[in-house]
N, C-alpha and C positions, 0 to 999 in steps of 0.2 A: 306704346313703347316710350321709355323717357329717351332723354339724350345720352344720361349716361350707360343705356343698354343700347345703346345705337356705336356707341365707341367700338372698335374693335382693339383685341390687345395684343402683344406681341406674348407668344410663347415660342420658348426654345424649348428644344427638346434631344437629348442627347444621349440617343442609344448607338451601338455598334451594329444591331438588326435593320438592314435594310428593307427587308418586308414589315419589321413593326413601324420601323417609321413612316412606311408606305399606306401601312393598315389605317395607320393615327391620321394621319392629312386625308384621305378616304371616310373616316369617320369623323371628324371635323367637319366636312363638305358634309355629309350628311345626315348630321347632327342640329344642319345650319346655326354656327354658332359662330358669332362674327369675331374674325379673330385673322393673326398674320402666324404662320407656323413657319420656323426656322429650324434646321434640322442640322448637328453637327453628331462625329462618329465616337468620341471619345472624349475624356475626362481633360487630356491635355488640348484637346481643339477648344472643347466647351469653356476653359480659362480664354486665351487665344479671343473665341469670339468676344466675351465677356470684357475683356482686358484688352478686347480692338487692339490684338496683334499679330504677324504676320498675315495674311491674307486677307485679314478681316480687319485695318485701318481703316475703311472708309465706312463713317457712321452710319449711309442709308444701305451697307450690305450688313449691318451688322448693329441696329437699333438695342438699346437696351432692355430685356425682356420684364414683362408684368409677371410672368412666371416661369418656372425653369420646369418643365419633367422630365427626371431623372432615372437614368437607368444603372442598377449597382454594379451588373457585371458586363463590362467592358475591357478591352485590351490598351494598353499603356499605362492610362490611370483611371480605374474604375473608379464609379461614382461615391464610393466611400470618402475615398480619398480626395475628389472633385467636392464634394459637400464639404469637407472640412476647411480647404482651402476659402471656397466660396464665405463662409461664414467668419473667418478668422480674417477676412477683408473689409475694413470700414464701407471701402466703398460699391462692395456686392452683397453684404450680409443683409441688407436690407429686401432681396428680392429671393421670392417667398420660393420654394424647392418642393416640389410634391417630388417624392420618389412611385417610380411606378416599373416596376421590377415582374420577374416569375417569382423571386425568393419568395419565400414562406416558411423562410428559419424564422423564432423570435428573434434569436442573435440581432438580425440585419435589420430589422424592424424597433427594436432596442436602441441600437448602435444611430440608425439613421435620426432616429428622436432627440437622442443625446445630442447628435452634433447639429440641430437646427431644424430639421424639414420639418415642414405644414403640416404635411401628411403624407402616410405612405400605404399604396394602394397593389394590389395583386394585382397583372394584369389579366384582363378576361380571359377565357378561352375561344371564344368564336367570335366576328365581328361583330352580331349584333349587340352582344354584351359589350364592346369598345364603345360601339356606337352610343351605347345609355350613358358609359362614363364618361364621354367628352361631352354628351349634351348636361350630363351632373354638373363636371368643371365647369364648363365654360358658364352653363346659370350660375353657381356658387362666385365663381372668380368674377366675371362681370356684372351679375344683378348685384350679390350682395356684401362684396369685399370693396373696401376702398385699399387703391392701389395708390401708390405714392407717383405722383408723374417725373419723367425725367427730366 
């Protein structure tokens, strides 16, 4: 193992599904994939975190993330609208947005391309199919992406 697959990186991850985001840090842990998971409910907290404000002022609750997964349908500002923002910001457009949605419109898959994301991923249906994708991510993001540090 080199050093920089011994790193672990910061993902945020911003769905409204409480049991997905449960699913995800469950599949994470047993994907063993060295990583810090941070979890916000919505499109306006996910700015918020990002933009270290209101409850999220202090840097070590609220590190700046190596990747964002992104959920499109949420309540306030869904992630359509959270990606747009994110990318039309000098100082966030640089970290990288996997969407990871149910949709399975092209529409959203289209749309999500347009305005910036990595990639955009269906989510599985059962957890061991979670489980293969976070151990995909997490090798793709940490063996073989160079991430910019903060």
């Amino acid at each position: 193992m080199t050093a920089k697959e011994a790193l672990p990186i910061n993902i945020l991850m911003a769905d409204d599904d409480e049991d997905d985001r449960l699913l995800t840090l469950d599949a994470l842990k047993e994907s063993r994939v060295l990583n810090n998971l941070y979890c916000v409910e919505d499109g306006v907290e996910l700015l918020e975190f990002l933009r270290r404000e209101g409850k999220y002022t202090d840097p070590s609750d609220s590190p700046r993330p190596s990747l964002i997964l992104l959920d499109l349908n949420m309540p306030r500002m869904d992630g359509r609208e959270a990606l747009q923002e994110i990318k039309s910001d000098p100082a966030l457009r640089s970290i990288p947005v996997v969407i990871l949605t149910t949709s399975k419109e092209e529409e959203d898959m289209l749309r999500g391309y347009d305005l910036g994301c990595a990639s955009y991923i269906t989510k599985p249906v059962n957890f061991d199919g979670l489980v293969d994708l976070m151990r995909a991510l997490g090798r793709y993001w940490i063996e073989f992406v160079e991430l910019p540090h903060d």
